[in-house]
N, C-alpha and C positions, 0 to 999 in steps of 0.2 A: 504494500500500500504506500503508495506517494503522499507523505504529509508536506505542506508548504511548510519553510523554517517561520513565516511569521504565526503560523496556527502552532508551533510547539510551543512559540516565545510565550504564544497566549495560557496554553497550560502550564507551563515551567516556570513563569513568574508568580504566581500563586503557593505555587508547592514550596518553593526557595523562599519567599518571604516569609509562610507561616512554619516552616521549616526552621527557620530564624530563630524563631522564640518555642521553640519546642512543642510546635501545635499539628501534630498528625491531621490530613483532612478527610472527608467522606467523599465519593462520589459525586453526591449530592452537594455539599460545602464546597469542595472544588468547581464544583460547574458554576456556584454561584457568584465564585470569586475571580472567575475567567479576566483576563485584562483583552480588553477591545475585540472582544469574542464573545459571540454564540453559539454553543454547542451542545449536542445530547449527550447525557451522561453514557451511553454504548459508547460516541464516539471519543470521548475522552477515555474511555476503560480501555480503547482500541491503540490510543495513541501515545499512551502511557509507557508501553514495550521499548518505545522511538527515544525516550529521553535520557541524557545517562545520567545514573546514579541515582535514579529513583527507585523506590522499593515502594510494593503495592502489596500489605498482607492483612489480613485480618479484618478487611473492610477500609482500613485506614491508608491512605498515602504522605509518604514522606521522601524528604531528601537528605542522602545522607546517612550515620550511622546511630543518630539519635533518635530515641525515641519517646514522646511525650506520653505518659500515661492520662491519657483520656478521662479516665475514673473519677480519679484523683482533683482531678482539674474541674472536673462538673460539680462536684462534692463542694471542693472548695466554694467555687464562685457562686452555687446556691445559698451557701451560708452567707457570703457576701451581698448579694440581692436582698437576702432576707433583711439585712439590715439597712440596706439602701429605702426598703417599701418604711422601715418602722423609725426613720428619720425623716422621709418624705415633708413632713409637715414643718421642718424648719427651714422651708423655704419659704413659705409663705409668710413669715414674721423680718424678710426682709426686703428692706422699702428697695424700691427701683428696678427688679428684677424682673426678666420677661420670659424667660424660659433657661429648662440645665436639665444637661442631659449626661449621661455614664459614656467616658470614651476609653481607650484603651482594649488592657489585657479584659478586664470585667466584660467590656462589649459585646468579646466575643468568648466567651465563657471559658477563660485561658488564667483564671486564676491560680497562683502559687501559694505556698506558707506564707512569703511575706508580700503579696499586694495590695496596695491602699486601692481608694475607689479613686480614679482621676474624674474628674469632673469640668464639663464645658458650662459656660454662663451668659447668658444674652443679660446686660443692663440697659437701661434708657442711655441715651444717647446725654451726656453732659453730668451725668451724673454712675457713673461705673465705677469710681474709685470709692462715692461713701458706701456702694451696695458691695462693695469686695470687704470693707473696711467693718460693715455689720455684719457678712457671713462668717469672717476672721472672729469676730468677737465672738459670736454664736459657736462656731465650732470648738475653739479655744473653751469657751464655758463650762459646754457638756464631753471634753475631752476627746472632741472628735476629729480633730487637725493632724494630719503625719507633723509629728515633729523630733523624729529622730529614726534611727535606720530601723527601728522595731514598729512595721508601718501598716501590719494588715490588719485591714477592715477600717483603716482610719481617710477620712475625705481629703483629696488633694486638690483643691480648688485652682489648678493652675492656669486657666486660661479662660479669660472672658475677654469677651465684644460686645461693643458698643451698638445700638439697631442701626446707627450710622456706617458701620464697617460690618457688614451681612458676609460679604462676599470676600474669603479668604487666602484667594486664589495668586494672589500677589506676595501672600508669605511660602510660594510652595518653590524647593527648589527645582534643580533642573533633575527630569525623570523622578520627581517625589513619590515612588509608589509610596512612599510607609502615611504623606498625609492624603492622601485615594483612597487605601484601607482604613485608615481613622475616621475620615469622615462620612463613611459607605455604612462605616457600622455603628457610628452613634447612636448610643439608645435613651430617648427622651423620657423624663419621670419626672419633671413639674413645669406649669400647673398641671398636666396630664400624663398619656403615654401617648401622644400625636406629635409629629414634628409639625413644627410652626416655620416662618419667617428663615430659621437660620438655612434649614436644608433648603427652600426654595433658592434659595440665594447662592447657591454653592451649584447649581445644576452643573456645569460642568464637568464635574467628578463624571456624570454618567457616560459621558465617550469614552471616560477608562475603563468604571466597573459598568457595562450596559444592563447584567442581571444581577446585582446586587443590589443597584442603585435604585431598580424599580420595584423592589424586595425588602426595603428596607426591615430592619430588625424593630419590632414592639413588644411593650409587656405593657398588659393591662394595669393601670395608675387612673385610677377615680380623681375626677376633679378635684383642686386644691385649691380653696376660693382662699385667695390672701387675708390677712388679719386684721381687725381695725387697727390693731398697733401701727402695721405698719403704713395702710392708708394716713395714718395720722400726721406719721412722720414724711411721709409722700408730701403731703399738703403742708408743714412746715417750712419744708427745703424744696418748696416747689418755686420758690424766687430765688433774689439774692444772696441771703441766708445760706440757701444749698450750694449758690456758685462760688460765695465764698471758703463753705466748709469743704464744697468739692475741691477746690483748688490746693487748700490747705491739706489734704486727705493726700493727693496726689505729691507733694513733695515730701510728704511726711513719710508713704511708704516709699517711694520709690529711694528714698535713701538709702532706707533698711534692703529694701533688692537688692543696690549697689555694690552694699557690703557682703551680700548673701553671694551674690556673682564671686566676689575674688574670695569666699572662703569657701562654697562651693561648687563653684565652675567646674566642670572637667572639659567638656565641649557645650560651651551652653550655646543657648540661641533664646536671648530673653529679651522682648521689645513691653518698653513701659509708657506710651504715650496717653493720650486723652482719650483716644478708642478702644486701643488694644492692648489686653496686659498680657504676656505669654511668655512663662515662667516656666522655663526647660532647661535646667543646669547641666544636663546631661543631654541632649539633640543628639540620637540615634540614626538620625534619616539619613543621615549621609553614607554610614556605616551601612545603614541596609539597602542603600542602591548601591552601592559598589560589591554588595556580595552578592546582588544579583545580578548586574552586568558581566559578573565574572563566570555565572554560572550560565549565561547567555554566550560570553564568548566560546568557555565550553561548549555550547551547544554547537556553534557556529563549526569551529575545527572539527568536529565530529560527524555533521553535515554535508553530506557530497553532492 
């Protein structure tokens, strides 16, 4: 059988990225995650033979000689979910917030012993540093913040946008599969389980994932009508008051980042302006397109 090398790239980039983090896939979950491909799971079972270094047993595919136990990883991240549903409600106690949804390892049910919940965040637009500045409090309160390398099951609030900056498309590098996969699979849990505003905004992702993107991932999340508290404070700092305390909120943390970058940088990628705060001490994406480019060029020398 004649496979074109771009129909391999399409299934080989999948396998190598979740390959990456130690996440064996299904037929089913591979076909989902095809990049700029449609295809029937036969004919990925067909085309699998074609690639090297994949291994296909036990229902699972992977690349490689590791192997992610499955089990273990479902186990975990249900427990993890669990406690994402029975914290839900501390969203609604803060002011300015438009929706937040679970991204990452949790997303895609690839929890380990030590994973926090990462968490994405829509604020109003002019006002996103006092709604980061009262979830900080909030989770600090009820000891819910990672704040140190012992971090599973604790919230990591590292990245909100402003309704102003929807569209994220200009933080992605060149070949970003790993933010295609992040954003394919965020999963929304306030005020609901519907994505809102952010995903329309981001359409683009679907020319990479075509069946992922129109598949997105849900879990039922009962409306979450916000709190008078925070209506309250809404209507406080809904003038000058807010502009000032916004402004004041904005240099007061991003000093504290400043310092956080050079004590914990190792490859960061953290932008702290008026729309966008995105707090990645550790920027992986780079890393995980050059081990798939590599397993691409393998493909390619292997290819006649």
């Amino acid at each position: 059988m004649m496979i074109s090398r771009e129909i391999k790239k399409s299934v080989l980039i999948p396998i190598v990225f979740f390959s990456w983090f130690k996440f064996p896939l299904s037929l089913k979950e591979l076909r989902r995650y095809l990049w700029q491909a449609e295809l029937s799971e036969a004919d990925i079972a067909a085309y699998l033979k074609e690639l090297p270094h994949v291994r296909c047993e036990g229902g699972w595919v992977w690349r490689g000689e590791l192997w992610g136990g499955r089990a273990t990883q479902v186990n975990l991240s249900a427990q993890l979910w669990r406690k994402v549903h029975r914290w839900r409600w501390l969203f609604s106690q803060v002011p300015f917030i438009s929706e937040v949804c679970v991204s990452n390892t949790l997303a895609y049910d690839n929890a380990t012993s030590n994973s926090d919940i990462d968490l994405l965040i829509v604020a109003q637009t002019g006002r996103i540093w006092i709604a980061r500045a009262y979830l900080i409090l909030l989770l600090n309160l009820f000891k819910l913040r990672v704040r140190s390398t012992a971090k599973f099951g604790k919230f990591s609030p590292e990245f909100f946008v402003s309704e102003k900056a929807l569209n994220i498309q200009s933080l992605a590098l060149t070949k970003d599969y790993y933010l295609s996969y992040w954003l394919a699979d965020l999963v929304p849990i306030w005020p609901d389980g519907e994505h809102h505003k952010f995903r329309q905004s981001n359409n683009w992702v679907a020319g990479q994932l075509p069946i992922a993107w129109r598949s997105p991932k849900l879990r039922k999340c009962r409306y979450s009508k916000p709190s008078f508290f925070r209506w309250l404070i809404e209507k406080i700092l809904a003038g000058k008051l807010g502009d000032k305390l916004e402004t004041e909120a904005y240099y007061r943390q991003k000093k504290i980042i400043d310092k956080n970058i050079l004590r914990l940088g190792i490859n960061p990628s953290v932008i702290t302006t008026r729309d966008i705060i995105k707090l990645h001490f550790n920027d992986r994406r780079a890393e995980v397109s050059e081990n798939i480019e590599q397993a691409l060029n393998d493909l390619a020398s292997k290819t006649k």
